[in-house]
C-alpha positions in Angstrom: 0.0 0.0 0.0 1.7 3.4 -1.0 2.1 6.4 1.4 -0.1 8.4 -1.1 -3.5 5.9 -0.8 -3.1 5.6 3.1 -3.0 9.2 3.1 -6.1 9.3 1.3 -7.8 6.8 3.5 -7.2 9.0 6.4 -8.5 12.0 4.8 -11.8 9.8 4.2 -12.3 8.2 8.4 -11.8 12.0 9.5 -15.8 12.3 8.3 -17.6 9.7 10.1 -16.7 11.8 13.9 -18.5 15.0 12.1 -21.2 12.9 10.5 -22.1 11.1 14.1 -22.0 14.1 16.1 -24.3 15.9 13.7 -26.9 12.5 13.8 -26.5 12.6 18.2 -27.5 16.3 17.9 -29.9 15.8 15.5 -31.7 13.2 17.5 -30.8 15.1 21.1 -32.6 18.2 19.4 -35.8 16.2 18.6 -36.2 15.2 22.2 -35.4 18.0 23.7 -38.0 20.3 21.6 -40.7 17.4 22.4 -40.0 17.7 25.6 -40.4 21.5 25.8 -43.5 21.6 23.5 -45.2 19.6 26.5 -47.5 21.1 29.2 -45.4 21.3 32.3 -46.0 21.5 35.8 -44.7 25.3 35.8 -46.9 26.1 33.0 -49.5 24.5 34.4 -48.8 26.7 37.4 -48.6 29.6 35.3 -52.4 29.2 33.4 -53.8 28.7 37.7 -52.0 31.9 38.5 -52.9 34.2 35.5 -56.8 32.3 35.9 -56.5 33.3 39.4 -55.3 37.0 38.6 -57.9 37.5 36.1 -60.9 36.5 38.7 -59.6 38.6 41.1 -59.3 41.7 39.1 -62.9 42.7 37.9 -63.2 42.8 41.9 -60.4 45.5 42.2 -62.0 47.4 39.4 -65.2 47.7 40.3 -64.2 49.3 44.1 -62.4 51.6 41.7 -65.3 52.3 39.7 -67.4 52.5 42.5 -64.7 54.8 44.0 -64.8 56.7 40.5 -68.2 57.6 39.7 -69.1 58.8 42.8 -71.6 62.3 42.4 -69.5 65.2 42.9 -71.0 66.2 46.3 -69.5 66.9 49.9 -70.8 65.5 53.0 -70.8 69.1 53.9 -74.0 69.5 51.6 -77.3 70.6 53.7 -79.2 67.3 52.1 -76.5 65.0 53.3 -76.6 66.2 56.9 -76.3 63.0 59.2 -78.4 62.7 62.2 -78.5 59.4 64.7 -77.7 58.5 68.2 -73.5 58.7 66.9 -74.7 62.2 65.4 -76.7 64.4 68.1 -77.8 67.2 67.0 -79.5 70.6 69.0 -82.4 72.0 67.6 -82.0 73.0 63.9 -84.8 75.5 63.4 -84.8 74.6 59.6 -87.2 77.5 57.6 -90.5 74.9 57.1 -93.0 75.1 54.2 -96.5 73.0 54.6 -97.3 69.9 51.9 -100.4 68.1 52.6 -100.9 69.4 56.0 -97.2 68.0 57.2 -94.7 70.7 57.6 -91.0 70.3 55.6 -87.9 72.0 55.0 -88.7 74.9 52.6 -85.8 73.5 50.3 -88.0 69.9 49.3 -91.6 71.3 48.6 -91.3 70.9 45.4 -89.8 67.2 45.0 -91.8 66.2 47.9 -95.1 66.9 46.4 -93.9 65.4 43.6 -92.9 62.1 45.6 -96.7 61.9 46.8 -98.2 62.7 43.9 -96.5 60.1 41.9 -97.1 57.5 45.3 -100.5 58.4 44.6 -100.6 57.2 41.3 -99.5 53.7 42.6 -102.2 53.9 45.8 -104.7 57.1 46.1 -105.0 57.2 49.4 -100.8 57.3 49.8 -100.4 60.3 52.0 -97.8 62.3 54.4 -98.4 60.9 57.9 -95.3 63.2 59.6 -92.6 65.4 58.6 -91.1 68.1 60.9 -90.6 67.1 64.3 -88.8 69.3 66.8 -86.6 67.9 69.6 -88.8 68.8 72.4 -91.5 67.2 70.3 -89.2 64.2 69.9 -88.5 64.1 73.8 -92.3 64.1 74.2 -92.6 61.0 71.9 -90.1 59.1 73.2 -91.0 59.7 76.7 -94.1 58.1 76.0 -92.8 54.9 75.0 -91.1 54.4 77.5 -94.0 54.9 79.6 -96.2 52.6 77.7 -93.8 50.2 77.9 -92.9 50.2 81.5 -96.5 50.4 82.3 -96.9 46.8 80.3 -94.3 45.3 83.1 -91.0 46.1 81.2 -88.0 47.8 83.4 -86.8 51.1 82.7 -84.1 49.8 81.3 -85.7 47.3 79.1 -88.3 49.5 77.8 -85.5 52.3 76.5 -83.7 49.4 74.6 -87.1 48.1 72.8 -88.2 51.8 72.1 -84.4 52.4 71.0 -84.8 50.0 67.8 -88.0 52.0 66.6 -87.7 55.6 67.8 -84.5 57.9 68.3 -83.4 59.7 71.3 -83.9 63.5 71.4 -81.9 65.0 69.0 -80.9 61.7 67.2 -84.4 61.9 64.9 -83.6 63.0 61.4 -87.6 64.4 61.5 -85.6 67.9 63.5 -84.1 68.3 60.3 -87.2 69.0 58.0 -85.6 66.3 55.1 -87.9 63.3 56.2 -91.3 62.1 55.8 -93.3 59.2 56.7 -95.8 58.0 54.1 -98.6 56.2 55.3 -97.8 52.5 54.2 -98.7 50.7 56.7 -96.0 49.6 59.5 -93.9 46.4 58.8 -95.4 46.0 55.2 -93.4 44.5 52.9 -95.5 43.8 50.0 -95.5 45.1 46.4 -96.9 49.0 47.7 -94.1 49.3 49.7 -91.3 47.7 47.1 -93.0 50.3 44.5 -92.2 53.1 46.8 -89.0 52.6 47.6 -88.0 52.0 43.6 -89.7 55.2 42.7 -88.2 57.8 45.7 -84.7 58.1 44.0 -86.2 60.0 41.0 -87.1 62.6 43.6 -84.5 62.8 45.8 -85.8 60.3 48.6 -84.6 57.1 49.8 -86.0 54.3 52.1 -83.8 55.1 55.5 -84.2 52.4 56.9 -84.4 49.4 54.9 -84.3 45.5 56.2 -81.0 44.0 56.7 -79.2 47.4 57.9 -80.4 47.3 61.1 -77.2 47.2 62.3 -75.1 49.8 60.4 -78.3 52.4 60.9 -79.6 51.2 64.8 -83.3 51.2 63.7 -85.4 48.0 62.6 -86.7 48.2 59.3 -89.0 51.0 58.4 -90.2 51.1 55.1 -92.7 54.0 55.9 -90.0 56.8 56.5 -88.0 58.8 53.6 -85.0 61.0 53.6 -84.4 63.7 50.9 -80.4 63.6 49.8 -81.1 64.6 46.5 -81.2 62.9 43.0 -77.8 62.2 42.5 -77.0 60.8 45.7 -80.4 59.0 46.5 -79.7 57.4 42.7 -76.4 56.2 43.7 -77.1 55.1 46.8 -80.0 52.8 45.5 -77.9 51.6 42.5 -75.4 50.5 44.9 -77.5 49.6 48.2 -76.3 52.1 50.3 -77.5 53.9 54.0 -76.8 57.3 54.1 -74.0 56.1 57.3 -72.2 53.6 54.8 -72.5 56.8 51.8 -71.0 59.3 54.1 -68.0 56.9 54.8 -67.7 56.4 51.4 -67.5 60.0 50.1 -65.0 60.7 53.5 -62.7 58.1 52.1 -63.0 59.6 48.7 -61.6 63.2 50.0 -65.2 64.7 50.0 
């Protein structure tokens, strides 16, 4: 065999290294790419956290919105004045204006005439059973209760606490402020006159004070006779979003206003 054909043999093995590298890389490439194009556990962890973060966040956004679209009021405004037994107020001497007999603060004639007139449409006989009530007046009420109630066997005591859940302490009753009115729906009725009221009082300014299940953010049992003016804006946002006027004020107070 010459030097010059053993020279050329060599020159022809030095390919098959290259050549089997490429085909173990070739093959290694394959597996590696299947493996990757496979759902793993990270993945898998990934879709149950973005899932998770895209439940969570139409939560966040409607507090925002909520926060957002709030009426641009203050709870400095005369119609948002807050009266209960955390509020106590003197005597506010309020100018008064008479509708149907029952006097009112000058300032809601108009929308509440137009509250009874469109209650009337739903029940004739609807009609203004109170309004204006000054604190002596209120003192007078309340004193009675009590009476009653301690005359039926109750202590002093326990009759305060039971009149406590339907009438206000002097100068914790919103009537001393001239905004509320008590229709004449009969007490504790819950049926389809009452539900008609309450949907209709936002359109002019009122809203049900003291609806059932807020007992314990407002301190009175349900009440679905009496109505506080706030005005349209706020009485239509606080219906849309199922609010007492103590759970709007903290709301607009958070909000800077």
């Amino acid at each position: 065999m010459t030097n010059k054909y053993r020279r050329a043999r060599k020159k022809r093995k030095k390919w098959w290294p290259y050549l089997l590298s490429f085909f173990l890389l070739v093959v290694l490439g394959s597996g590696i790419g299947a493996y990757l194009a496979k759902p793993s556990l990270f993945s898998g962890l990934q879709f149950l956290k973005s899932k998770k973060t895209a439940v969570t966040t139409p939560s966040s956004s409607k507090k925002k919105k909520e926060k957002s679209d709030l009426p641009a009021v203050s709870t400095k405004d005369w119609q948002l004045i807050l009266v209960n037994r955390d509020n106590v107020k003197p005597e506010l001497n309020p100018q008064l204006t008479d509708v149907d007999a029952i006097k009112v603060d000058s300032r809601i004639v108009e929308p509440t005439r137009q509250f009874l007139e469109a209650a009337r449409k739903i029940a004739p006989e609807e009609t203004l059973i109170s309004g204006y009530r000054s604190v002596a007046e209120q003192t007078e009420l309340y004193n009675e209760r009590v009476a009653q109630l301690e005359a039926s066997g109750l202590s002093h005591e326990e009759a305060e606490k039971q009149v406590q859940t339907q009438v206000q302490v002097p100068g914790a009753s919103e009537h001393q402020t001239g905004l509320a009115i008590d229709m004449s729906v009969e007490a504790g009725q819950s049926d389809e006159l009452g539900m008609q009221l309450a949907a209709i009082a936002p359109q002019y300014g009122f809203v049900l004070r003291y609806p059932d299940g807020k007992s314990n953010i407002t301190g009175v049992n349900f009440e679905n006779w009496h109505f506080r003016y706030v005005g349209v804006e706020n009485a239509q946002y606080m219906a849309n979003h199922q609010l007492v006027l103590e759970e709007y004020i903290q709301l607009l107070k958070k909000a800077g206003k």
